[in-house]
DRENPA-3360 file (N, C-alpha, C; in nm, 2 decimals, always signed):
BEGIN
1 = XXXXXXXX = +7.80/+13.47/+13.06/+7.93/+13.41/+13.04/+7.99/+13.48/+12.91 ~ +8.11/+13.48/+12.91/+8.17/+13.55/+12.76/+8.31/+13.46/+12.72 ~ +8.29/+13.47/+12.61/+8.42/+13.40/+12.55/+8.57/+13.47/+12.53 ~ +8.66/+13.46/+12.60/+8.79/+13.53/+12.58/+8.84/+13.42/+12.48 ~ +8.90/+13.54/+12.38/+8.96/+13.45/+12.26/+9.15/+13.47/+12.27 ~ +9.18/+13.34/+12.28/+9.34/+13.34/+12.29/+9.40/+13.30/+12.13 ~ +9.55/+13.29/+12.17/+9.60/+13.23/+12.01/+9.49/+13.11/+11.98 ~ +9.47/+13.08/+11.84/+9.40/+12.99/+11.82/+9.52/+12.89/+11.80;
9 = XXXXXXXX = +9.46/+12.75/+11.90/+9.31/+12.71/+11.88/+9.22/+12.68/+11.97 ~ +9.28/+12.74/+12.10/+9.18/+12.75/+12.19/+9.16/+12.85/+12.22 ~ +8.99/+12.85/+12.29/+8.96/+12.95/+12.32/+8.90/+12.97/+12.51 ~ +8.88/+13.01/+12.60/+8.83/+12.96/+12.67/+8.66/+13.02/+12.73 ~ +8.60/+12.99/+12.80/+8.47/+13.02/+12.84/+8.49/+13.05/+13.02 ~ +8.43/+13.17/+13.00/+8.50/+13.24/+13.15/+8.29/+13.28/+13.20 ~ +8.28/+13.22/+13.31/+8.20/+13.31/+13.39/+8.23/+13.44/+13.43 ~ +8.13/+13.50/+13.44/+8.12/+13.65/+13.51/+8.24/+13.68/+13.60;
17 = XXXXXXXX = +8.25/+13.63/+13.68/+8.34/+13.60/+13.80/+8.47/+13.60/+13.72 ~ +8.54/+13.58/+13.63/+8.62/+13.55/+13.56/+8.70/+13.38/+13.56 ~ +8.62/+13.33/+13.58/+8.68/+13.18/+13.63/+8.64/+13.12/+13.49 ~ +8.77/+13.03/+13.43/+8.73/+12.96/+13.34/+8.68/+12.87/+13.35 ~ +8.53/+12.80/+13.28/+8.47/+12.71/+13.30/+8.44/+12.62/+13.17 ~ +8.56/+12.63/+13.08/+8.51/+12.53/+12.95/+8.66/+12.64/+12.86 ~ +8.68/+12.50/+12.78/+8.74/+12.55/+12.71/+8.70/+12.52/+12.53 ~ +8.72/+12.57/+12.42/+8.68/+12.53/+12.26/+8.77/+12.55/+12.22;
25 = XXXXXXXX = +8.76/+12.42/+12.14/+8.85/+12.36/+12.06/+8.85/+12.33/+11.90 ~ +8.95/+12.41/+11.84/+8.93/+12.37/+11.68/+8.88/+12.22/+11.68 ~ +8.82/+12.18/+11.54/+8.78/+12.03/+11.53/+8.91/+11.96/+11.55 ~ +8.97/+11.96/+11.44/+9.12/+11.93/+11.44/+9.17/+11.88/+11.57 ~ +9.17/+11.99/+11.68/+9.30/+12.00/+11.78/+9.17/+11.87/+11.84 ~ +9.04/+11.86/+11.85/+8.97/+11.83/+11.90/+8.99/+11.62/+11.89 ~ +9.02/+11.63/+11.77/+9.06/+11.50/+11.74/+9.16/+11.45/+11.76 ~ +9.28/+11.57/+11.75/+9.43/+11.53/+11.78/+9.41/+11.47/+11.92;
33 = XXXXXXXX = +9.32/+11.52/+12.02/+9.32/+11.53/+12.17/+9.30/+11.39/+12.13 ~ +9.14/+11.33/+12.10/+9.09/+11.22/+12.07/+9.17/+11.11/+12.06 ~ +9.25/+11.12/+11.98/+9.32/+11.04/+11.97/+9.51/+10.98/+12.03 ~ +9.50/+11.12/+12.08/+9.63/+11.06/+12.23/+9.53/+11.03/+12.32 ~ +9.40/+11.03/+12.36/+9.37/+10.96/+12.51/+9.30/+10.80/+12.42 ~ +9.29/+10.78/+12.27/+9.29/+10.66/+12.28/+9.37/+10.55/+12.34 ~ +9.26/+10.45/+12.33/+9.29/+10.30/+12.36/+9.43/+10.23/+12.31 ~ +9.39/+10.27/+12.17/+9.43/+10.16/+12.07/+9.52/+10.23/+12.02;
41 = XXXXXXXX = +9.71/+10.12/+12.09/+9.81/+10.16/+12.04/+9.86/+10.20/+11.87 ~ +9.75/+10.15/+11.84/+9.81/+10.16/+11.68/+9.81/+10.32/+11.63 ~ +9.68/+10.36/+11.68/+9.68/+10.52/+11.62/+9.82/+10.58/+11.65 ~ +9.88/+10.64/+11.55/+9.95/+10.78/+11.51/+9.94/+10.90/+11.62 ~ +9.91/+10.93/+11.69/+9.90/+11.04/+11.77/+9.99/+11.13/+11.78 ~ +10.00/+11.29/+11.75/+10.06/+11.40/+11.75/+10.15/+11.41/+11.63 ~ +10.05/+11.34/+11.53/+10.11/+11.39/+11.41/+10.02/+11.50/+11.30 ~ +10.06/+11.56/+11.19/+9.94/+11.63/+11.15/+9.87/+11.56/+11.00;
49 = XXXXXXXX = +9.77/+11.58/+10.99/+9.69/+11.51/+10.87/+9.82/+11.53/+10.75 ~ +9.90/+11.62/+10.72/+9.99/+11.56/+10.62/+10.14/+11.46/+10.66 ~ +10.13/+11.52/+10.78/+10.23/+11.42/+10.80/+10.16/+11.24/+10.79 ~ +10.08/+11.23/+10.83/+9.98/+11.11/+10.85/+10.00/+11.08/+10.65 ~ +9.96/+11.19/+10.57/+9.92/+11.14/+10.42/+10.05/+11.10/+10.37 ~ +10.18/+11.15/+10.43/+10.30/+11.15/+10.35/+10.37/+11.00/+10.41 ~ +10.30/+10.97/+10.56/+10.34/+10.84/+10.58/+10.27/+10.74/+10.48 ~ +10.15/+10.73/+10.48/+10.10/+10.67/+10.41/+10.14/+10.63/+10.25;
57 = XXXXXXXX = +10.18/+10.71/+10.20/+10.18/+10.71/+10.08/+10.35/+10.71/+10.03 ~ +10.46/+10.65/+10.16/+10.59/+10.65/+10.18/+10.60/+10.51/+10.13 ~ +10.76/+10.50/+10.03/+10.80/+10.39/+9.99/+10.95/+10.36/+10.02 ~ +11.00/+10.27/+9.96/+11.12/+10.20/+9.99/+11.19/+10.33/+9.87 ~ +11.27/+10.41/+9.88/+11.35/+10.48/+9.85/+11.39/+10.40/+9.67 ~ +11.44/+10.49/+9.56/+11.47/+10.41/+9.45/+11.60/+10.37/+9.45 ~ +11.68/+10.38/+9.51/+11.81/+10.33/+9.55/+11.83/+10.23/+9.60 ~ +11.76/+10.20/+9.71/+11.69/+10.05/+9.80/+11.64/+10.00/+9.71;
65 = XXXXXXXX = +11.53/+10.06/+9.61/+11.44/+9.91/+9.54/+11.54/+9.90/+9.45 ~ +11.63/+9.92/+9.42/+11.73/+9.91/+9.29/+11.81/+9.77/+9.36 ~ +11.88/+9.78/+9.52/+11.97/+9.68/+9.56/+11.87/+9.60/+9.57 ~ +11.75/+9.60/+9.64/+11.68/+9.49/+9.67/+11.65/+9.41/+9.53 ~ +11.63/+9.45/+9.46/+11.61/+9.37/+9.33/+11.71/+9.28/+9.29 ~ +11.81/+9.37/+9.29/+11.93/+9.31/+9.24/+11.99/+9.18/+9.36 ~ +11.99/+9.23/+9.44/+12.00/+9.09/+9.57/+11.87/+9.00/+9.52 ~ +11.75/+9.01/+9.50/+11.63/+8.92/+9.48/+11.68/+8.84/+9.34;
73 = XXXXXXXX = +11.73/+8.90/+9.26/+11.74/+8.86/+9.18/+11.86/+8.73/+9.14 ~ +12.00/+8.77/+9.22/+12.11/+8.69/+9.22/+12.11/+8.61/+9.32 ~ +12.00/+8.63/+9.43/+11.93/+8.51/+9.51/+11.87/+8.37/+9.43 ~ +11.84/+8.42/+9.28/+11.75/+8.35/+9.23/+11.81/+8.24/+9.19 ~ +11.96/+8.31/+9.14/+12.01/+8.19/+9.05/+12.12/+8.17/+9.13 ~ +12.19/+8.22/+9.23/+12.24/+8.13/+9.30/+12.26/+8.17/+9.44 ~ +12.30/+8.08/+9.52/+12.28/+8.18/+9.70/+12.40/+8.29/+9.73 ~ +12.36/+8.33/+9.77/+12.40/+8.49/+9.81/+12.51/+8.45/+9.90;
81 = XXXXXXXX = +12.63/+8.56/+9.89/+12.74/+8.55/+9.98/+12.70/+8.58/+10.10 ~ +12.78/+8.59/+10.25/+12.73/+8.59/+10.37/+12.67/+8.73/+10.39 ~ +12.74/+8.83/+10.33/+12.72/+8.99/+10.37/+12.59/+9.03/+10.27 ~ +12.56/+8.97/+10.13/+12.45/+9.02/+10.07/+12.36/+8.92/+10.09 ~ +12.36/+8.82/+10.19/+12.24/+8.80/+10.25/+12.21/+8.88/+10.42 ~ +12.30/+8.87/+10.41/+12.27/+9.03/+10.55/+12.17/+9.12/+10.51 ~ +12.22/+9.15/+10.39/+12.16/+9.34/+10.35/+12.04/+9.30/+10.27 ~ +12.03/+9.18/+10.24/+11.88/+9.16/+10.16/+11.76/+9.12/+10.31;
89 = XXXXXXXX = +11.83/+9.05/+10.41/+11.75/+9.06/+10.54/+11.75/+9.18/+10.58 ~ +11.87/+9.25/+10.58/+11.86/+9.41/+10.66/+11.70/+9.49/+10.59 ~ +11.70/+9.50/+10.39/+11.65/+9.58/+10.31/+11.51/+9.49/+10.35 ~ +11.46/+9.35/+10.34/+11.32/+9.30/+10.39/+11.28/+9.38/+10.53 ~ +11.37/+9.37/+10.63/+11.34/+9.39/+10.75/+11.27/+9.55/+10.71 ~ +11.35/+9.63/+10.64/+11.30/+9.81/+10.62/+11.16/+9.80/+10.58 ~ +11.17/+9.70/+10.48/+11.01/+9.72/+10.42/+10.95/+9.66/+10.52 ~ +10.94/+9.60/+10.61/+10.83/+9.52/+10.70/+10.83/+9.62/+10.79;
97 = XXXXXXXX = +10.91/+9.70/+10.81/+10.86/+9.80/+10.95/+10.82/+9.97/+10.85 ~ +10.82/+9.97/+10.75/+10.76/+10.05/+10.62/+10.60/+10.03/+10.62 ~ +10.61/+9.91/+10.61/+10.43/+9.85/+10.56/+10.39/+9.87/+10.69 ~ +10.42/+9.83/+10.80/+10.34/+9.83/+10.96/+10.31/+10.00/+10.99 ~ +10.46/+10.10/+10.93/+10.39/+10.26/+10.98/+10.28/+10.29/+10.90 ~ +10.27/+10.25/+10.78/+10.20/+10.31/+10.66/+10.03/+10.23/+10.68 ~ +10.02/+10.13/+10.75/+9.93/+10.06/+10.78/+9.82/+10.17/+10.92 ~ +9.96/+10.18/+10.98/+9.95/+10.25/+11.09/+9.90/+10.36/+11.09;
105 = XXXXXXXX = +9.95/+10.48/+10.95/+9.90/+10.60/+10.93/+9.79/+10.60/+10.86 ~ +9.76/+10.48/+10.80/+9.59/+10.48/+10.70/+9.48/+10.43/+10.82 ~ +9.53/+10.37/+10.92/+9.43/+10.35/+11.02/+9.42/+10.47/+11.13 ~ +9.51/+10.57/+11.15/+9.52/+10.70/+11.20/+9.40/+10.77/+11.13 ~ +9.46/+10.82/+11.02/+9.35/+10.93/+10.87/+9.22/+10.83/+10.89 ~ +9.21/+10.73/+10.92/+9.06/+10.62/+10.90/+8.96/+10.71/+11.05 ~ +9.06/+10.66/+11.12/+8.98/+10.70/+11.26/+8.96/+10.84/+11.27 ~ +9.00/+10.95/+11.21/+9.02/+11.09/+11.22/+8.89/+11.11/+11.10;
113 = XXXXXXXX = +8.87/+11.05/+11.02/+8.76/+11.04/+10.92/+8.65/+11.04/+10.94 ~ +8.59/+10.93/+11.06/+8.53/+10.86/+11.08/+8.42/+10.93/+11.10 ~ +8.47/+11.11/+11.19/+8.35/+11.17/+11.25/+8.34/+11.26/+11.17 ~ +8.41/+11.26/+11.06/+8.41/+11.41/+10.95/+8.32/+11.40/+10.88 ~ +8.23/+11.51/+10.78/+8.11/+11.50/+10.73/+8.20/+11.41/+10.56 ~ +8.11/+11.39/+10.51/+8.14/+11.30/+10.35/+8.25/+11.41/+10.26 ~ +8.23/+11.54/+10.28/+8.34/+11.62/+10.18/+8.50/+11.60/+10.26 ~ +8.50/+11.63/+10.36/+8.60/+11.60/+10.47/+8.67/+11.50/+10.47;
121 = XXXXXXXX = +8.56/+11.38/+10.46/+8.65/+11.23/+10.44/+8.70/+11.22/+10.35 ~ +8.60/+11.26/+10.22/+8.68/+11.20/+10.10/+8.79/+11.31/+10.10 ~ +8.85/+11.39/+10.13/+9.00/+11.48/+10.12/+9.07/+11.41/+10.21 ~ +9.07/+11.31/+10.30/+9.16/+11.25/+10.40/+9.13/+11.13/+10.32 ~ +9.06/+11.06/+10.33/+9.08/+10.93/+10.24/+9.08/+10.91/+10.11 ~ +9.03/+11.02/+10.02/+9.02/+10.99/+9.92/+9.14/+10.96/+9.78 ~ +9.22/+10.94/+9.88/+9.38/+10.95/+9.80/+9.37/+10.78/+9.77 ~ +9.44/+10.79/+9.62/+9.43/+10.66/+9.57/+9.51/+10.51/+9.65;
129 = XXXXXXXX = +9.60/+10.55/+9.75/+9.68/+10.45/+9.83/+9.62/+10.46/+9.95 ~ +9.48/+10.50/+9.97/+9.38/+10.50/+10.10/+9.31/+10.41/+10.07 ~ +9.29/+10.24/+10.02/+9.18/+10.25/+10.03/+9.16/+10.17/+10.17 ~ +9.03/+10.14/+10.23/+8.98/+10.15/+10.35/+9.03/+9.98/+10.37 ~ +9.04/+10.02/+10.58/+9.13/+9.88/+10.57/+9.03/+9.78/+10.63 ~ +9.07/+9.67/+10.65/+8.98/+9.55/+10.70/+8.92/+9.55/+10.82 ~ +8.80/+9.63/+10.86/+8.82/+9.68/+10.99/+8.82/+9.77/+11.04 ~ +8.75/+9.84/+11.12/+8.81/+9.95/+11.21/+8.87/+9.92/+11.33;
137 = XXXXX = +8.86/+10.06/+11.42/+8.94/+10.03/+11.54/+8.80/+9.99/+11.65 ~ +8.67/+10.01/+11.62/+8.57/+9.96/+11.69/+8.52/+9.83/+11.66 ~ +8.57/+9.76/+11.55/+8.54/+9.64/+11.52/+8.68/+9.54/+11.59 ~ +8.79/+9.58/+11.62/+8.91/+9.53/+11.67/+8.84/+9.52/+11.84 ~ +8.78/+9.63/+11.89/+8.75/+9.64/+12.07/+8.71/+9.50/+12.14;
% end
């Protein structure tokens, strides 16, 4: 058998005959695979490990936490007109679908982890807004 090598990151495995019989796969691409034929909707799939770190580590904009304060705040001491209670539901609503992707992408980088040797993981997890969540995706099955 011999290996024809194509653009990386595959490569394929060809019998004599020339018929392909296997293909190899970067680790990487190997996990990205891994994880679009998972189960479990929550994984991230077809994104790349920094896209995954930059979700993770994504916040409410300082413009937003500037109004949200200030609506939280004039909430405090008296009730809000009809339209800035709108936009203080509108600005909660951003943060709750904020925290569910970011939840989302640290459980993605968790499972992409899982099978990496210890120097590996700690570069995907070892970022200080990683830390490990309640759970895996094999303790959820």
């Amino acid at each position: 058998m011999t290996v024809q090598t194509m653009p990386l990151p595959v490569q394929y495995v060809t019998a004599e005959n020339g018929q392909r019989v296997g293909v190899l796969l970067s680790w990487r691409e190997f996990q990205q695979l891994q994880l679009r034929q998972s189960d479990d909707p929550d994984l991230l799939s077809g994104l790349s490990i920094a896209e995954l770190q930059a979700l993770a580590a994504g916040m409410l904009s300082a413009q937003r936490q500037a109004e949200l304060s200030a609506l939280l705040a004039e909430n405090d001491s008296t009730p809000l007109a009809a339209e800035d209670a709108e936009e203080l539901d509108r600005l909660l609503e951003q943060i709750d679908v904020l925290s569910i992707l970011k939840a989302r992408a640290r459980l993605t980088l968790q499972s992409l982890a899982s099978n990496q040797p210890e120097s590996t993981r700690q570069s995907l997890l070892g970022l200080s807004y990683l830390q490990p969540l309640q759970g895996s995706t094999a303790d959820r099955a």
